[in-house]
C-alpha positions in Angstrom: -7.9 1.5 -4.1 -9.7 -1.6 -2.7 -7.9 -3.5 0.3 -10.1 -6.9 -0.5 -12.0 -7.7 -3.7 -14.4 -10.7 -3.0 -15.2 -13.4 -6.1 -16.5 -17.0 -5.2 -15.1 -17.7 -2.0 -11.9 -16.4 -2.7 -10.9 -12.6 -1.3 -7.5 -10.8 -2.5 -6.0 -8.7 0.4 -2.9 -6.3 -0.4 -1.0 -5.7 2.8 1.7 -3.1 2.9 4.8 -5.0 4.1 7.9 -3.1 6.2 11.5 -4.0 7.4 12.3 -6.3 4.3 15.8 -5.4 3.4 16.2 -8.2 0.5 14.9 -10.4 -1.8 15.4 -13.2 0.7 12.8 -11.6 3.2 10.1 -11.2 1.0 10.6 -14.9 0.3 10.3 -15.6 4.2 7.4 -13.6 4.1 5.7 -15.6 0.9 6.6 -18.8 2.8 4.9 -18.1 6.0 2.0 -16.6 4.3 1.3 -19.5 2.1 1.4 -21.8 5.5 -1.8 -20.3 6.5 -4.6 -22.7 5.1 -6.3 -21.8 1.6 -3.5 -19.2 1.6 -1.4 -18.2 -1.9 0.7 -14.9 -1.2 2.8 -13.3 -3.1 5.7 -10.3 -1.8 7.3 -8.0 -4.1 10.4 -6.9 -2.1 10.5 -3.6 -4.6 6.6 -2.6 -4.0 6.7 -3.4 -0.4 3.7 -4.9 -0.9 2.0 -8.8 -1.0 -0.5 -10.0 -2.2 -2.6 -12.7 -0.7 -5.6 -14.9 -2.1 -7.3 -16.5 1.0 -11.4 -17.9 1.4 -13.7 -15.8 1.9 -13.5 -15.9 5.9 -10.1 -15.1 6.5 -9.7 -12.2 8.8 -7.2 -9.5 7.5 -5.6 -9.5 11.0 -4.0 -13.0 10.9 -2.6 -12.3 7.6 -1.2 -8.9 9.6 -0.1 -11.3 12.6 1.8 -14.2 10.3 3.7 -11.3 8.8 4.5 -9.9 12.3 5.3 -13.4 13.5 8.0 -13.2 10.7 9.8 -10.1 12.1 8.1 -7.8 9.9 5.3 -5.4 9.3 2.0 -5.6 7.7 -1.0 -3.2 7.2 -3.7 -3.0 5.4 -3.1 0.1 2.8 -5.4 3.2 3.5 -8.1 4.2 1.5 -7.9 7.6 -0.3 -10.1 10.0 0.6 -12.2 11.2 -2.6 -11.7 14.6 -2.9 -13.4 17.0 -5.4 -10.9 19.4 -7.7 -7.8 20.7 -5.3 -8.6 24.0 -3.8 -5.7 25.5 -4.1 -3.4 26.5 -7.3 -4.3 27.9 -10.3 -7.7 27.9 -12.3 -7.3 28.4 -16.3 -8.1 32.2 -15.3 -5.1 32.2 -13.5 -6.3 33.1 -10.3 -5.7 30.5 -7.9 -8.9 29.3 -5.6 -8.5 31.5 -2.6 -9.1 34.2 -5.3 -5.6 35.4 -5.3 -3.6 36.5 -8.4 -1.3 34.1 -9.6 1.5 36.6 -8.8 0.5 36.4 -5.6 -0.3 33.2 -4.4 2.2 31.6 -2.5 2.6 28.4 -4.0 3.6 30.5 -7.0 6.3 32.4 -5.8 
């Protein structure tokens, strides 16, 4: 998952938003978001999440730092790590990875 996807001088940032306890938070939120210049936002108080169109040069961190200034919380989501096929579990032999039997293995218990 991207945290900013860059067009023509426009960037989307998804911040992860904490602390909202109804629909009338993520409205505060939206409202001091879109104060910042340049700035649309939009908070979905069931995701915990908003999303912001800002130029090109905003810096994540003030969009972080508004939120905060509202009384709430704001990151930036993680990135997954890419991982290859899980290394543990079953393979269609039904042995898991470690080699085990599937009898044995104990995620199969």
């Amino acid at each position: 998952m991207s945290t900013a996807v860059r067009t023509v001088g426009v960037t989307d940032i998804e911040l992860a938003i904490g602390g909202m306890t109804c629909a009338s938070c993520a409205n505060r939120i939206e409202r001091r978001l879109n104060k910042l210049d340049g700035v649309t936002a939009t908070v979905n108080y069931a995701t915990e999440k908003a999303r912001v169109h800002a130029p090109a040069g905003v810096d994540p961190a003030a969009l972080v730092a508004a939120v905060e200034a509202a009384g709430y919380t704001a990151e930036l989501p993680r990135r997954r790590a890419r991982t290859s096929r899980t290394t543990s579990g079953p393979t269609p032999t039904g042995r898991c990875a470690s080699g085990s039997s599937r009898a044995r293995c104990c995620r199969h218990r």
